[in-house]
C-alpha positions as CSV (number, residue, x, y, z in Angstrom):
1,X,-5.7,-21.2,27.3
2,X,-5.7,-17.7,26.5
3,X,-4.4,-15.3,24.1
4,X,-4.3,-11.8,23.1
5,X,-4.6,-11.2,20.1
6,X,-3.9,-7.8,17.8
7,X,-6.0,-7.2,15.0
8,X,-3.8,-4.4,12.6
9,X,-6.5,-3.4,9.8
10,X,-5.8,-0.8,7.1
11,X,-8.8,1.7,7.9
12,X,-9.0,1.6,11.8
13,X,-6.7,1.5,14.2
14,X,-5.1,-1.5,16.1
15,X,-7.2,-3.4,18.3
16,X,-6.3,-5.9,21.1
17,X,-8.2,-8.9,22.7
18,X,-8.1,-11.3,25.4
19,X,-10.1,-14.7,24.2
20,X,-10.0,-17.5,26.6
21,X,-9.3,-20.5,23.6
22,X,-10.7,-23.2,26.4
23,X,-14.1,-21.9,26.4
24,X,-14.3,-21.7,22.6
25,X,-12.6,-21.1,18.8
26,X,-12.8,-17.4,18.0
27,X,-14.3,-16.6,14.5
28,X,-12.4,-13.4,13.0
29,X,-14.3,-11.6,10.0
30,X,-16.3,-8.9,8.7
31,X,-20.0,-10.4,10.0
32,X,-21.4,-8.9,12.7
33,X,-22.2,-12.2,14.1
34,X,-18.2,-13.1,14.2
35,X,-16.7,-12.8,17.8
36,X,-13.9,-10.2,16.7
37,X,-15.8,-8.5,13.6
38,X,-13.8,-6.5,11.0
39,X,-14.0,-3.0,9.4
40,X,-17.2,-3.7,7.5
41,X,-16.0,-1.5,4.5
42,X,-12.5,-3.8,4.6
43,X,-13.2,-5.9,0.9
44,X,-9.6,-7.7,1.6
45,X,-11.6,-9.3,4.5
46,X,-13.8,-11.7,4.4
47,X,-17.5,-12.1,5.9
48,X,-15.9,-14.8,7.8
49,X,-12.3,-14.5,7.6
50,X,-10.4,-17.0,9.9
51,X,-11.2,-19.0,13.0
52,X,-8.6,-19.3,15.7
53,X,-9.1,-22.7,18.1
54,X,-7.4,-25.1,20.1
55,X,-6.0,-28.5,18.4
56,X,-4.6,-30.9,20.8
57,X,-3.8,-28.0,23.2
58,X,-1.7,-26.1,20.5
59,X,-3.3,-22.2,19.3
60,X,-4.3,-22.9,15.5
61,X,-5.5,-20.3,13.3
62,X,-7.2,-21.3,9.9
63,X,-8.1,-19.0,7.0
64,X,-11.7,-19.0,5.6
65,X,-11.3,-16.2,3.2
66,X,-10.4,-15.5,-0.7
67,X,-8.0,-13.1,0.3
68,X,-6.0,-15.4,2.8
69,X,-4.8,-14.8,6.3
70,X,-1.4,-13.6,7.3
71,X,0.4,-14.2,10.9
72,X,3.6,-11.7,11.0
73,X,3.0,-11.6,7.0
74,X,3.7,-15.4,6.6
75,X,0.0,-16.5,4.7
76,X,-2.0,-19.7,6.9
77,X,-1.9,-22.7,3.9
78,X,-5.0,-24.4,3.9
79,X,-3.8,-26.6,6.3
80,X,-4.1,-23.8,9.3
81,X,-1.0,-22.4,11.1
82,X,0.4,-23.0,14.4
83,X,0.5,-20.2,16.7
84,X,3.7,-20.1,19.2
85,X,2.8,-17.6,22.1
């Protein structure tokens, strides 16, 4: 399955992906060794921020960070967040 997805950070400017979710989960966060890595100087982001993957053929996203994760400004509860595309 794939997405696009739109990263909006406060520092840089909006960026936009294609990750194909069938191949493999995307890791979002400010380690260079993430697939989508963040502005390093972002503190509200996390060395490894969220993952977005596949869970029974539904787009999840779950938050790894202190700071949480927000989709449309609605925060992902530890329980991870449905994505509707």
């Amino acid at each position: 399955m794939k997405i696009k997805i739109q990263i909006d950070q406060i520092r840089l400017e909006p960026e936009t992906i294609d990750w194909d979710l069938s191949n493999a989960p995307i890791i979002i966060g400010r380690d260079k060794k993430c697939d989508l890595v963040l502005d390093p100087f972002d503190t509200g982001c996390s060395r490894k921020h969220c993952t977005i993957k596949l869970v029974n053929n539904s787009p999840m996203i779950f938050n790894h960070g202190k700071n949480g994760t927000f989709v449309n400004d609605v925060e992902v509860n530890e329980d991870g967040r449905r994505l509707y595309l």
